[in-house]
N, C-alpha and C positions, 0 to 999 in steps of 0.2 A: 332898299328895304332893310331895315332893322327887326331884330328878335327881340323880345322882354323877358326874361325869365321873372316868374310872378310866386309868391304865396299870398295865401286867402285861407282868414280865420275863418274856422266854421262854430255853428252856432253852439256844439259841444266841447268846445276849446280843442278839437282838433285841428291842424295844420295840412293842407294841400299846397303843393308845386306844380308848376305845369309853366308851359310857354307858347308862349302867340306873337303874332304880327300885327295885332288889334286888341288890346288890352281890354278897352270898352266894353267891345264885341261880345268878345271871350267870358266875362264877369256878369256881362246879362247872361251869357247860355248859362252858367253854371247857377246864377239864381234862379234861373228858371228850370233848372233842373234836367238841363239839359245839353248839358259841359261834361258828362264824364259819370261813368260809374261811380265813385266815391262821393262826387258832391248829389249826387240822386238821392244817398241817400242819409249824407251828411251836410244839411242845408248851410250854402255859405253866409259870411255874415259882412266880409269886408275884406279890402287887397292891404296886407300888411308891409308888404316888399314888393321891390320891384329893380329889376336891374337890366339894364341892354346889354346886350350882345349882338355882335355883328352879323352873324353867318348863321346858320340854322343848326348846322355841327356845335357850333362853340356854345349853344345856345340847350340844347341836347345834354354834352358833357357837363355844361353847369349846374343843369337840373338833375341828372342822378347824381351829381356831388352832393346835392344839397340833401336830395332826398336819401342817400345813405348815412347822414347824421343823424346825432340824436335829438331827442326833441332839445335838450339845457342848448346846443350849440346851432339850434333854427332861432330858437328864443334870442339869443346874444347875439346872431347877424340881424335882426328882426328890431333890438333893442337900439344899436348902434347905429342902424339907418336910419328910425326916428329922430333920433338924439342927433344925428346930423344935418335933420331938415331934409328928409326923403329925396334925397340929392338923385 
């Protein structure tokens, strides 16, 4: 089993991280409002990033990596993974 660490634009131009083992899954709970404090009440609006990780650990430490950046440096891994064809 594989981890994803995920961001999802919300419909305020704010940015959420999080991680799951079902992407899908996970993206219907949060549109349904039902994925997390944050997106209850910041409705999502699309998955902008996405990246695997192996292990649940590795997968943990790279979501508060992310989430202790600023928004200019979510925006530039976010820009660079488009630009790469969401590889």
């Amino acid at each position: 089993m594989h981890y994803v660490v995920y961001i999802l634009a919300c419909s305020d131009g704010s940015l959420y991280s999080g991680i799951t083992t079902d992407l899908k899954r996970r993206f219907e709970q949060h549109k349904s409002k039902k994925g997390g404090n944050y997106t209850q009440a910041h409705a999502v609006t699309k998955i902008v990033y996405t990246e695997k990780s192996p292990t649940r650990s590795s997968a943990l430490k790279r979501e508060l990596e992310i989430k202790s950046w600023q928004r200019s440096k979510k925006l530039a891994l976010i820009e660079t993974y488009i630009h790469d064809g969401a590889k």
